[in-house]
FIKOLZA-1660 file (N, C-alpha, C; in steps of 0.1 Angstrom, whole numbers, plus 5000, padded with zeros to 4 digits):
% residues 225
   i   px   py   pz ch aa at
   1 5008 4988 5000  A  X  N
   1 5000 5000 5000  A  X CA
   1 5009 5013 5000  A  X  C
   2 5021 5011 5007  A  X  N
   2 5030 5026 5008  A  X CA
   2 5037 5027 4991  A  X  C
   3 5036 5015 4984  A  X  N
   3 5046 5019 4974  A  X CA
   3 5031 5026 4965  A  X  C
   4 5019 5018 4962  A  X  N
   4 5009 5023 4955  A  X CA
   4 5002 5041 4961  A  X  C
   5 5007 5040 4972  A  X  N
   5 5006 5057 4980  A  X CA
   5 5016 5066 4970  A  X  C
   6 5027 5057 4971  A  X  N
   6 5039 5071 4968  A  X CA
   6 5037 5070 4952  A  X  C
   7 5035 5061 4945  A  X  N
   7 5032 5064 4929  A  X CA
   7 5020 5077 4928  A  X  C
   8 5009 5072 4933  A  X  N
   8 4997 5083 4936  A  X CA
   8 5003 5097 4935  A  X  C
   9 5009 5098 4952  A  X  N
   9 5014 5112 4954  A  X CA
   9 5023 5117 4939  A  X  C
  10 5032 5106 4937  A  X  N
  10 5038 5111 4925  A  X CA
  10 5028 5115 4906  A  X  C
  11 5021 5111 4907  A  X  N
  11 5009 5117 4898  A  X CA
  11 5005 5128 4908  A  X  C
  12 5001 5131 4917  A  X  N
  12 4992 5144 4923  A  X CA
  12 5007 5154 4919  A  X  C
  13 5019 5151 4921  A  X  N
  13 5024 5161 4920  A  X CA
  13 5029 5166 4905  A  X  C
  14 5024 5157 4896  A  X  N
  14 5025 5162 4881  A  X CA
  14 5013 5173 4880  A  X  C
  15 5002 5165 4890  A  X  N
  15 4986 5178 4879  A  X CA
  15 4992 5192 4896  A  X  C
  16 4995 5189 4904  A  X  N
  16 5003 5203 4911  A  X CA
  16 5010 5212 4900  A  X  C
  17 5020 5203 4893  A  X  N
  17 5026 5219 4887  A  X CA
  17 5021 5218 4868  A  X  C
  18 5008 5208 4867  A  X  N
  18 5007 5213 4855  A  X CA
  18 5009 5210 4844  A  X  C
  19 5020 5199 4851  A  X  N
  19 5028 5191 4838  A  X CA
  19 5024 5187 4828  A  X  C
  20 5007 5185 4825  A  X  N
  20 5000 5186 4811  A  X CA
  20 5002 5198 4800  A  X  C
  21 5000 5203 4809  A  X  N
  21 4997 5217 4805  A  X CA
  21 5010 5225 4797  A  X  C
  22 5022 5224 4800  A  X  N
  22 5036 5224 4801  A  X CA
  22 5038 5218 4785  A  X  C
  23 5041 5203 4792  A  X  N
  23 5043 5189 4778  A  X CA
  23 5031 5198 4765  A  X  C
  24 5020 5204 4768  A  X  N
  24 5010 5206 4751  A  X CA
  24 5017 5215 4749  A  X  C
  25 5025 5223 4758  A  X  N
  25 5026 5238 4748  A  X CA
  25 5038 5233 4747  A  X  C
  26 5046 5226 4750  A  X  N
  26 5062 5221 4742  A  X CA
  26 5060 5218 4730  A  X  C
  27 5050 5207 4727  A  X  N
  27 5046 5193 4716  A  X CA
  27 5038 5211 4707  A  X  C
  28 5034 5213 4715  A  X  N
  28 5029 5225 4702  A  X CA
  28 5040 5234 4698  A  X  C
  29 5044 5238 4701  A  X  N
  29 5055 5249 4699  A  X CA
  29 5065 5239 4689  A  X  C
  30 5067 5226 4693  A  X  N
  30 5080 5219 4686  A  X CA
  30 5070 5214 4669  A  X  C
  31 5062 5212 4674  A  X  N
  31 5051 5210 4660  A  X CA
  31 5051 5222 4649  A  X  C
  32 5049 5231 4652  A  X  N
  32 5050 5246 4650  A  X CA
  32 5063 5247 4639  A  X  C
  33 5076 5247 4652  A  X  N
  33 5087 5247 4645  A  X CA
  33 5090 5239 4632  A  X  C
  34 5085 5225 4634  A  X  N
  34 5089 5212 4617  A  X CA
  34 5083 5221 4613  A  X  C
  35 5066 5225 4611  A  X  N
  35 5059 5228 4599  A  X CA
  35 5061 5242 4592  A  X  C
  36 5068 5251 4601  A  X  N
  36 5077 5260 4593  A  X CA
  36 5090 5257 4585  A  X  C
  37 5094 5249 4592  A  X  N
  37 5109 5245 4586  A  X CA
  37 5105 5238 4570  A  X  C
  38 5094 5231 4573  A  X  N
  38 5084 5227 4560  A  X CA
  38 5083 5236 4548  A  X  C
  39 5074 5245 4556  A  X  N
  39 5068 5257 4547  A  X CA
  39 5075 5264 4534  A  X  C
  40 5092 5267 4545  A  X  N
  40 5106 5278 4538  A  X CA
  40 5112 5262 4530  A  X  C
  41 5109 5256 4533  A  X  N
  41 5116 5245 4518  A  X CA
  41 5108 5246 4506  A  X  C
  42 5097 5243 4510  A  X  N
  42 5087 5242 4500  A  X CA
  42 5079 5260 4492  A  X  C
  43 5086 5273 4497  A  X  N
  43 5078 5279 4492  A  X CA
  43 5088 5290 4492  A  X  C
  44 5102 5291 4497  A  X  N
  44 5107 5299 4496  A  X CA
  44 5123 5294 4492  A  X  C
  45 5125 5288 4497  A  X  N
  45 5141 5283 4493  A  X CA
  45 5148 5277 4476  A  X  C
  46 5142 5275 4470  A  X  N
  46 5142 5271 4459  A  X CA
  46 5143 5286 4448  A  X  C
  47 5135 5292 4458  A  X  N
  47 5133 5307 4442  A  X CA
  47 5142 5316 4447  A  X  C
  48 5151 5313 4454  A  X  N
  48 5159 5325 4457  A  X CA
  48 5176 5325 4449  A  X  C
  49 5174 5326 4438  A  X  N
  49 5182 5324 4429  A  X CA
  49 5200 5333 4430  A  X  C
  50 5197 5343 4438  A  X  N
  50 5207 5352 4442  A  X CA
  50 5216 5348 4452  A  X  C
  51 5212 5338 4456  A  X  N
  51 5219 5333 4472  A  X CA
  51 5222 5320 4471  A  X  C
  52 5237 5315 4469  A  X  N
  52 5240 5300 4466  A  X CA
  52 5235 5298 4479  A  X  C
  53 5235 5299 4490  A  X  N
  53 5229 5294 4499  A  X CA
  53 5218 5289 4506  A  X  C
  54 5210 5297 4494  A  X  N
  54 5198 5295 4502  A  X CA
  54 5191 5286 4504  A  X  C
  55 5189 5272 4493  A  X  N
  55 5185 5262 4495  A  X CA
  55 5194 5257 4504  A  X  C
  56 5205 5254 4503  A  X  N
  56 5212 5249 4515  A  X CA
  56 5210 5251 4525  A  X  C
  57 5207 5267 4532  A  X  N
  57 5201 5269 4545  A  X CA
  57 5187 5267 4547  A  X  C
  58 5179 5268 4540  A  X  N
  58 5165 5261 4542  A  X CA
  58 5162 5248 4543  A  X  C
  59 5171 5237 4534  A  X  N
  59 5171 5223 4534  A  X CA
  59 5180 5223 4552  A  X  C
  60 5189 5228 4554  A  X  N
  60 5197 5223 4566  A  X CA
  60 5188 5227 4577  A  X  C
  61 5177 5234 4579  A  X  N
  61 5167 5243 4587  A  X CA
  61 5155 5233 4590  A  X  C
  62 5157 5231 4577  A  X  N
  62 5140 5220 4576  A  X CA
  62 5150 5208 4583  A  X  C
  63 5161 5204 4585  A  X  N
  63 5161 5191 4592  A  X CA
  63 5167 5198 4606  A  X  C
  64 5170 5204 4611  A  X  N
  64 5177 5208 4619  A  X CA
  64 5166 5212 4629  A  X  C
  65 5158 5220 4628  A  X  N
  65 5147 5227 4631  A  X CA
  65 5138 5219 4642  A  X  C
  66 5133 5206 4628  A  X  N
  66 5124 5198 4639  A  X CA
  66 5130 5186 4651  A  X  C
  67 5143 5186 4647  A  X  N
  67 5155 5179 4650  A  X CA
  67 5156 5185 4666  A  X  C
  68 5160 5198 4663  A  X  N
  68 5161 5203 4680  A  X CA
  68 5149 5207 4691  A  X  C
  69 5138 5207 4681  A  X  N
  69 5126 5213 4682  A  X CA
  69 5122 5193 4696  A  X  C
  70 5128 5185 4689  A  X  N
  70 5126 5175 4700  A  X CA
  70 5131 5169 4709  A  X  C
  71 5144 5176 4704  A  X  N
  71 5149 5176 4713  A  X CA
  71 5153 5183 4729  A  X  C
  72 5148 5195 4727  A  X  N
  72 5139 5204 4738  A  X CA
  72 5128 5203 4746  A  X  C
  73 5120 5188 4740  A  X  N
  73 5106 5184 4740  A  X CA
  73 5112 5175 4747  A  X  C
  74 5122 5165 4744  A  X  N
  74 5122 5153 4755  A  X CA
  74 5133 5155 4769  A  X  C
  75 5141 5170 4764  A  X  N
  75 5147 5173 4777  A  X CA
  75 5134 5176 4787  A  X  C
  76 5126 5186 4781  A  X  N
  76 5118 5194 4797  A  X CA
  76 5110 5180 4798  A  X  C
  77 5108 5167 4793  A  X  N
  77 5097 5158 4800  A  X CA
  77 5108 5152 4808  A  X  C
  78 5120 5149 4806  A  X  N
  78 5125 5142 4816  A  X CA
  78 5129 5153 4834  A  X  C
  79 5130 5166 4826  A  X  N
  79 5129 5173 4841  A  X CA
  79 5118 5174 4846  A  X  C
  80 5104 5175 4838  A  X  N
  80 5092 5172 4851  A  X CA
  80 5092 5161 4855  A  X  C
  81 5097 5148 4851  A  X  N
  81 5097 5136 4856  A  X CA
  81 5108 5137 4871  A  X  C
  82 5117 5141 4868  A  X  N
  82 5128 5142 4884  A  X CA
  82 5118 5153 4896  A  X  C
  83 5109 5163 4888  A  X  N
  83 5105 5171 4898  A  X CA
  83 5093 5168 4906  A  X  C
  84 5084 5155 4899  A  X  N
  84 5074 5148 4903  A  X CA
  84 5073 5139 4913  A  X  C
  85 5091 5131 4911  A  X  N
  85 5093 5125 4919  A  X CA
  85 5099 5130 4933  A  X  C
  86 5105 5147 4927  A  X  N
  86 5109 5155 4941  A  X CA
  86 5099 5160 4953  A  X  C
  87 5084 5160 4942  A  X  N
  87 5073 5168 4949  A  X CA
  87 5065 5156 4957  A  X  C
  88 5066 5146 4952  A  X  N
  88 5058 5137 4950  A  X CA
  88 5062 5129 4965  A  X  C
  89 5075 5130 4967  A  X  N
  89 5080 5123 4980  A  X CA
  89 5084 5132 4988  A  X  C
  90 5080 5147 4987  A  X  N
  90 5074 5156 4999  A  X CA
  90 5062 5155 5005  A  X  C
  91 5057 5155 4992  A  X  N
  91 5042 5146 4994  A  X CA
  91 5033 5139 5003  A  X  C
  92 5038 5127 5004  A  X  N
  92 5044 5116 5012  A  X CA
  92 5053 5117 5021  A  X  C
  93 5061 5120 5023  A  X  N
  93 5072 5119 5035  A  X CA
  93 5079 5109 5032  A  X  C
  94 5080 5098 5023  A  X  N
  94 5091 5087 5020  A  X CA
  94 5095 5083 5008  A  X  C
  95 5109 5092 5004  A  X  N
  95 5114 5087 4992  A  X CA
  95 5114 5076 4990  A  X  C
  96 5123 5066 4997  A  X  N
  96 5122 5054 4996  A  X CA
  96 5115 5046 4989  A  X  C
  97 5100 5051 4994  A  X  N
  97 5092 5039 4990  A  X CA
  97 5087 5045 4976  A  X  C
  98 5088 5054 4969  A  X  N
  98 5091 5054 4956  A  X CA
  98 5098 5049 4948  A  X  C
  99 5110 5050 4956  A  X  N
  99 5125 5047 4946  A  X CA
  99 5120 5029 4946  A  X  C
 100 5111 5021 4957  A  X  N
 100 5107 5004 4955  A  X CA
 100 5101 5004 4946  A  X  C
 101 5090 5017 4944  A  X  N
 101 5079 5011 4935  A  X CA
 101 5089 5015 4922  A  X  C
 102 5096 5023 4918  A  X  N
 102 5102 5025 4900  A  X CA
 102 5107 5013 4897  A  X  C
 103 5118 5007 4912  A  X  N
 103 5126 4994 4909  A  X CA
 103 5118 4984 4905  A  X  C
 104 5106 4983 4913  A  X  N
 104 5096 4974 4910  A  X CA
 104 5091 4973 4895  A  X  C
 105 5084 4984 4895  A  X  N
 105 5078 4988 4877  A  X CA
 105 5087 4987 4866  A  X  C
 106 5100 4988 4868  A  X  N
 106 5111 4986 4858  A  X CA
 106 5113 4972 4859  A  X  C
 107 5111 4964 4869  A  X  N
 107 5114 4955 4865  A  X CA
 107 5105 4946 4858  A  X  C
 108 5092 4948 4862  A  X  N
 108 5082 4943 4857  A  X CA
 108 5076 4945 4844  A  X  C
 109 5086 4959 4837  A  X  N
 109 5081 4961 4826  A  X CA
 109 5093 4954 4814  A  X  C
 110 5107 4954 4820  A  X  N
 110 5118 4946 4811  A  X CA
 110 5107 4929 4807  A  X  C
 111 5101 4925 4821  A  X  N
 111 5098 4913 4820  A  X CA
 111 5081 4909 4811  A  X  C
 112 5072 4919 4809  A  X  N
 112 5063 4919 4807  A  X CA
 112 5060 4935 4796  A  X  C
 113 5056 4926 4781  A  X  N
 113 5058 4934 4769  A  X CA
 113 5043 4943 4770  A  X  C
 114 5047 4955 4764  A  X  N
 114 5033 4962 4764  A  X CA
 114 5035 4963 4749  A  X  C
 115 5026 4959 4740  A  X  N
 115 5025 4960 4727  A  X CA
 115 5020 4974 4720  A  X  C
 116 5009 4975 4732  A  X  N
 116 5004 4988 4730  A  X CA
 116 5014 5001 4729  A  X  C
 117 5021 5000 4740  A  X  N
 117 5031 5016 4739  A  X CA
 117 5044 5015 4728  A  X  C
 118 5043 5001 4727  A  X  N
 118 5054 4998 4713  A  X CA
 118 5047 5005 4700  A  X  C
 119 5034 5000 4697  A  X  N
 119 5025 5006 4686  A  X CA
 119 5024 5024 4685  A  X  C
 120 5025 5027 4697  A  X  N
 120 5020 5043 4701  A  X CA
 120 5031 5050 4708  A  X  C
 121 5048 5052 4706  A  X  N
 121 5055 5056 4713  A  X CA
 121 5051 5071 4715  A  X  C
 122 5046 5082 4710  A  X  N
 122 5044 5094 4714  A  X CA
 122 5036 5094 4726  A  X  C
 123 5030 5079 4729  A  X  N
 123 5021 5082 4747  A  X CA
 123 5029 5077 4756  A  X  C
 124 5044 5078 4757  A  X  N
 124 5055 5071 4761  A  X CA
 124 5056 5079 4776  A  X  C
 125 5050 5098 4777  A  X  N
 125 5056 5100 4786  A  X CA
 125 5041 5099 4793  A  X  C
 126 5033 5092 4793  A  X  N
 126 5017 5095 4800  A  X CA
 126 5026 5078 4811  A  X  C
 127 5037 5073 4811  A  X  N
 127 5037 5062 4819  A  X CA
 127 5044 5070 4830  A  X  C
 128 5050 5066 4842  A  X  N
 128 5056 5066 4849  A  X CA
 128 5072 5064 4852  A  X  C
 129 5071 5055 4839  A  X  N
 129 5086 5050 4834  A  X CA
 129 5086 5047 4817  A  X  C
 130 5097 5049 4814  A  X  N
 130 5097 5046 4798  A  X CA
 130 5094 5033 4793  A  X  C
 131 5082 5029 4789  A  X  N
 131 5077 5016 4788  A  X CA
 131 5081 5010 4772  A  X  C
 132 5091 5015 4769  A  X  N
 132 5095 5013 4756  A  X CA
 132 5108 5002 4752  A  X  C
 133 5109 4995 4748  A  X  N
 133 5126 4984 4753  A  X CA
 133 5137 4988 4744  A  X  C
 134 5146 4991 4749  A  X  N
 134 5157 4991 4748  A  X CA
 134 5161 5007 4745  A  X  C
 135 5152 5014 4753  A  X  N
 135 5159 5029 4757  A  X CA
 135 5153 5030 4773  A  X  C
 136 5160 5021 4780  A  X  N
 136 5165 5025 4793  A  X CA
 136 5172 5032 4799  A  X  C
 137 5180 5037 4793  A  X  N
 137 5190 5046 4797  A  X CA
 137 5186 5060 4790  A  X  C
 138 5194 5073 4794  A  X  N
 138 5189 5084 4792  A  X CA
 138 5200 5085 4778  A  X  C
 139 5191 5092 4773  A  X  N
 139 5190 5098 4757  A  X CA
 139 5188 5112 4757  A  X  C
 140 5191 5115 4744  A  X  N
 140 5182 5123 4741  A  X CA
 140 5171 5127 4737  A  X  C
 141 5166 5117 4733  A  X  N
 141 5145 5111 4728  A  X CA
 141 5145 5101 4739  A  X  C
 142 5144 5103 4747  A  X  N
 142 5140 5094 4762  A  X CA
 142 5129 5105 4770  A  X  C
 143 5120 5102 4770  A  X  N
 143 5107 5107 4775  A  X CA
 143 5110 5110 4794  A  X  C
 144 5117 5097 4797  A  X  N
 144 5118 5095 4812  A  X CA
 144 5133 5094 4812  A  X  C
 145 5139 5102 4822  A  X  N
 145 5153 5098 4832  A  X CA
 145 5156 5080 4832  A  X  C
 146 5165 5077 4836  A  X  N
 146 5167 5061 4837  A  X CA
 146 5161 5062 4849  A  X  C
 147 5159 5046 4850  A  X  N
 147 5150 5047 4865  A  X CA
 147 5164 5042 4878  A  X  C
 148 5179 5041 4872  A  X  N
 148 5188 5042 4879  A  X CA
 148 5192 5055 4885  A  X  C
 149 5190 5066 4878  A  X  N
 149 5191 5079 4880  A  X CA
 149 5181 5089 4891  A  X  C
 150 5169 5081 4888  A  X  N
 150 5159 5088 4896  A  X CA
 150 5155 5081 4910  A  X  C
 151 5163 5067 4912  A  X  N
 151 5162 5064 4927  A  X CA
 151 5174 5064 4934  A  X  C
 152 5185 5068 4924  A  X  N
 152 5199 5077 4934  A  X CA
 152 5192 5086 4940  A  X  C
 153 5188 5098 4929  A  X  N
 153 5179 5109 4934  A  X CA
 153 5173 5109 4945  A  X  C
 154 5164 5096 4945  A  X  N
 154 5152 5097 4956  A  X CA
 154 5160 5092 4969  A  X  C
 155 5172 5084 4967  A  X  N
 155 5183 5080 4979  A  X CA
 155 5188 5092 4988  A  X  C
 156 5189 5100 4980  A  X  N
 156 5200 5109 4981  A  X CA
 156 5186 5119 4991  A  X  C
 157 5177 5119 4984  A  X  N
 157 5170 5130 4992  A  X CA
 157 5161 5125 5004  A  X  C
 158 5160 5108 5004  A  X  N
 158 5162 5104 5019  A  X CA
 158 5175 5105 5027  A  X  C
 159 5184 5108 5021  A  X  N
 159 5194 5109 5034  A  X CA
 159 5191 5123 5040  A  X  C
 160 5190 5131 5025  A  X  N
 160 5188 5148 5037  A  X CA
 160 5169 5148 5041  A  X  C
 161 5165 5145 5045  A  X  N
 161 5152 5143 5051  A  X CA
 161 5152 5132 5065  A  X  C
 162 5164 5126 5064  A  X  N
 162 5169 5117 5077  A  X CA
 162 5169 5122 5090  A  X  C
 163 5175 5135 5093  A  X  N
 163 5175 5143 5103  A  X CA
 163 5167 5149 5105  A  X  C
 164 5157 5148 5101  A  X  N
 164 5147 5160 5102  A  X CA
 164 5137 5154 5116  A  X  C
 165 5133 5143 5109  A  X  N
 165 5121 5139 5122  A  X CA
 165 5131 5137 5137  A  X  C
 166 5140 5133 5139  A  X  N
 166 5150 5134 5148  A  X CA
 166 5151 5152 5158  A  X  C
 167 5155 5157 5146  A  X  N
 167 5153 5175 5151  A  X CA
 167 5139 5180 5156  A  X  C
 168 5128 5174 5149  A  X  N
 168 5115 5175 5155  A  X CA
 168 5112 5169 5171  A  X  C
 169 5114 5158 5173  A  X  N
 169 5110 5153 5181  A  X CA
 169 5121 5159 5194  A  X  C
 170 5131 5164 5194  A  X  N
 170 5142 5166 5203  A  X CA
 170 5137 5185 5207  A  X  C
 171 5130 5187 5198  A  X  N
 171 5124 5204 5203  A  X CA
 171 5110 5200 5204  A  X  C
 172 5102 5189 5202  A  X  N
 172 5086 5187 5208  A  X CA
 172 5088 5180 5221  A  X  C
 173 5100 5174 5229  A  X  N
 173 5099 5171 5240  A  X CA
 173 5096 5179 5251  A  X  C
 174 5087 5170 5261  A  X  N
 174 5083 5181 5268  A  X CA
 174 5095 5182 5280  A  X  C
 175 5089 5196 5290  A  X  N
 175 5102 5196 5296  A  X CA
 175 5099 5182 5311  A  X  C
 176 5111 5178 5318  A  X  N
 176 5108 5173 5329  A  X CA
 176 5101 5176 5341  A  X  C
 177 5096 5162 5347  A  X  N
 177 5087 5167 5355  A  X CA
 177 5092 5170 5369  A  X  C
 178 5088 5179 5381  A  X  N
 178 5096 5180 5394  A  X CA
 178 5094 5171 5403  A  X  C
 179 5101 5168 5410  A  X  N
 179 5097 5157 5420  A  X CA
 179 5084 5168 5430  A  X  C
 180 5077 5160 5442  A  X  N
 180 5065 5167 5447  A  X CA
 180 5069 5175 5459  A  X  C
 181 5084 5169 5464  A  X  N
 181 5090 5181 5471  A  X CA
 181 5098 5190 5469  A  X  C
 182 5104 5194 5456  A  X  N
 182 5112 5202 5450  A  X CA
 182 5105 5215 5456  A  X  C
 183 5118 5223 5453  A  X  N
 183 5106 5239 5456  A  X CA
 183 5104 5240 5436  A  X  C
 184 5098 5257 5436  A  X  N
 184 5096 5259 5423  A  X CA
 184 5102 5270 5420  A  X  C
 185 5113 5276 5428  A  X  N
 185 5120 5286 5427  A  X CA
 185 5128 5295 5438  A  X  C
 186 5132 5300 5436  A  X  N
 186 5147 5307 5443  A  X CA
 186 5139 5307 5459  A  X  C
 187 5127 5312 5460  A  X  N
 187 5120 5317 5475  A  X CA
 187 5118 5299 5486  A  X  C
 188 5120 5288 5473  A  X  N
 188 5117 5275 5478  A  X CA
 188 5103 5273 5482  A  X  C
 189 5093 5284 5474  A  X  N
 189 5079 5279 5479  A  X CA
 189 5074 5270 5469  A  X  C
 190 5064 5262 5475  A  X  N
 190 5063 5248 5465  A  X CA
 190 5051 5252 5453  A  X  C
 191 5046 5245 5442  A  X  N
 191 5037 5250 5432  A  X CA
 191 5029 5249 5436  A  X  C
 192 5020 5244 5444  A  X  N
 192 5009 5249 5452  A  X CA
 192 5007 5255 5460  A  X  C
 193 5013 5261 5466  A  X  N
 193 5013 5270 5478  A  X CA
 193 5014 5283 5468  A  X  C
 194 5021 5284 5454  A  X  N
 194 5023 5299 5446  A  X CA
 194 5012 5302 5441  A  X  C
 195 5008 5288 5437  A  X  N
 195 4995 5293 5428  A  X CA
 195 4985 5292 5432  A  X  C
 196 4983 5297 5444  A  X  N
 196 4971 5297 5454  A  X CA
 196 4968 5314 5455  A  X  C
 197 4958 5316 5452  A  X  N
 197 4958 5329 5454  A  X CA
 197 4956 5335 5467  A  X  C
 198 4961 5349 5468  A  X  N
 198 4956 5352 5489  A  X CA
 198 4942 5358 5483  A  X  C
 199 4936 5357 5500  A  X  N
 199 4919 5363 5502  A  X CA
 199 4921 5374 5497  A  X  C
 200 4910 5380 5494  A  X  N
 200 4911 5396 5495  A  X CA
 200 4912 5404 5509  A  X  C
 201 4912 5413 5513  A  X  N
 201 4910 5417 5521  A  X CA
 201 4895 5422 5524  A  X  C
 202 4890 5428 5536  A  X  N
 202 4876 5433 5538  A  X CA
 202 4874 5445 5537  A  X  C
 203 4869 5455 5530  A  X  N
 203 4870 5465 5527  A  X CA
 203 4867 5479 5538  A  X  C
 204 4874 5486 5534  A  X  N
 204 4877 5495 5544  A  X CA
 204 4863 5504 5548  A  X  C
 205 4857 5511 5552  A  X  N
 205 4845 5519 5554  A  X CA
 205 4852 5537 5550  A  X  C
 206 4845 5539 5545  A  X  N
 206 4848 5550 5538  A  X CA
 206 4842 5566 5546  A  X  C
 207 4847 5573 5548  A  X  N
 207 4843 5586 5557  A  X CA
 207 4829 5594 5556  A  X  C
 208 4821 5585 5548  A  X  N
 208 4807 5587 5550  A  X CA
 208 4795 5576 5554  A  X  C
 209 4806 5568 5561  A  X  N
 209 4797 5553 5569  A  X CA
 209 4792 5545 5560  A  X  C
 210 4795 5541 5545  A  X  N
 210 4790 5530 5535  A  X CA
 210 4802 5523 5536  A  X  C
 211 4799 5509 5527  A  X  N
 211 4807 5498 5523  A  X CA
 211 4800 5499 5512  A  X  C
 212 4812 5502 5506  A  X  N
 212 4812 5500 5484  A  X CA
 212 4805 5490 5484  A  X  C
 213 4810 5478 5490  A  X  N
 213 4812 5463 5484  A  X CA
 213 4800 5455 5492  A  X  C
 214 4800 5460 5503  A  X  N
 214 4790 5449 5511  A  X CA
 214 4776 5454 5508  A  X  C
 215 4771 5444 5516  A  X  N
 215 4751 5447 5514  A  X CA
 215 4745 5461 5515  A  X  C
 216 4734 5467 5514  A  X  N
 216 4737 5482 5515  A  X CA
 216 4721 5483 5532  A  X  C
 217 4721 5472 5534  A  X  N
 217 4714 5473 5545  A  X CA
 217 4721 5472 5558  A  X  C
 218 4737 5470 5556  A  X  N
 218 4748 5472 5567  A  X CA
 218 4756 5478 5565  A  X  C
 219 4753 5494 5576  A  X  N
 219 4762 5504 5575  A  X CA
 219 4772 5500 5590  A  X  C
 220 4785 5506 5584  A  X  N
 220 4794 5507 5596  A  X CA
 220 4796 5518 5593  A  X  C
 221 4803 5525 5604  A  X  N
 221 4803 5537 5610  A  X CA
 221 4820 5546 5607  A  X  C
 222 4813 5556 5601  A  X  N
 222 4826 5565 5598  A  X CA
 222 4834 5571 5610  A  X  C
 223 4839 5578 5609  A  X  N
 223 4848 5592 5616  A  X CA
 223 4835 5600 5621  A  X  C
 224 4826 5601 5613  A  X  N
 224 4813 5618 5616  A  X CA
 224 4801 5610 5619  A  X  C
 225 4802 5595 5625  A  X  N
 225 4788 5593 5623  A  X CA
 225 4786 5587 5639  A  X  C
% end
């Protein structure tokens, strides 16, 4: 249940920063870029008869273009993938048990073929891990980080999260208790005897024979009365 927790948190922490949203305007913007590189081959590079270059820089444009254009696209998916798994086991409170469940799903996925994501590699980065064989390792068209890389990561950020509940629990202790004859301070009077309040006193009669405080059908007697 903790490792199907920490995958969870690790999706909550992709729709936290958006990561849909991110990945469309990459895939759009890199889409963008081929179909222009398209456009200047096909509508401008050919008729520019003044410039030995120009087909050559249009034809080098049109492959270069959508070339880097995806290559930009599969860098930022592998950084929201390390930042999912950063958020994702704040999330949670236990890298650890992320870094079981990738070990786990990597290994389950070398051993068990998905035909499907072989058929459809562009839905490569909707997995959790690159479900595709034989780009395990990081690339440049690698959708996901290796999953050797991302549970150093998650190692590493259990070690600095190690101290922490240690440092909590050492400032939430409470303080010790006194024994029942200790005093409670320099005078040596004990905590019950301080926190006892004194009586009031009985109020004084005032030099027109009333009491402020007491009943007003008992007068005591002033100085003039």
């Amino acid at each position: 249940h903790e490792e199907v927790a920490a995958v969870m948190a690790h999706e909550l922490a992709h729709v936290q920063h958006r990561d849909t949203l991110t990945m469309t305007i990459v895939a759009t913007l890199a889409g963008a870029i081929s179909m222009l590189g398209n456009f200047a081959f096909f509508f401008g590079g050919n008729r520019d008869n003044n410039n030995p270059f120009g087909f050559v820089g249009v034809l080098v444009a049109m492959i270069v273009a959508p070339f880097a254009a995806m290559v930009v696209q599969m860098a930022v998916s592998r950084t929201r993938e390390y930042e999912a798994d950063r958020r994702g086991a704040e999330i949670f409170g236990h890298p650890l048990w992320l870094a079981s469940a990738l070990n786990k799903i990597a290994r389950g996925a070398e051993q068990i073929p998905n035909p499907d994501a072989e058929r459809n590699p562009a839905m490569a980065h909707l997995f959790i891990i690159n479900p595709l064989h034989g780009e395990r390792m990081d690339n440049l068209f690698s959708t996901h980080p290796s999953t050797e890389n991302r549970i150093a990561a998650l190692q590493e950020m259990a070690r600095e999260m190690g101290g922490a509940p240690q440092a909590s629990r050492r400032q939430a202790s409470p303080p010790p208790i006194q024994p029942e004859g200790s005093s409670a301070g320099p005078w040596g009077s004990r905590p019950e005897e301080a926190s006892t309040p004194a009586e009031p006193e009985p109020p004084k009669p005032n030099p027109w024979g009333r009491n402020p405080t007491g009943p007003r059908t008992i007068r005591s007697k002033g100085p003039w009365s």
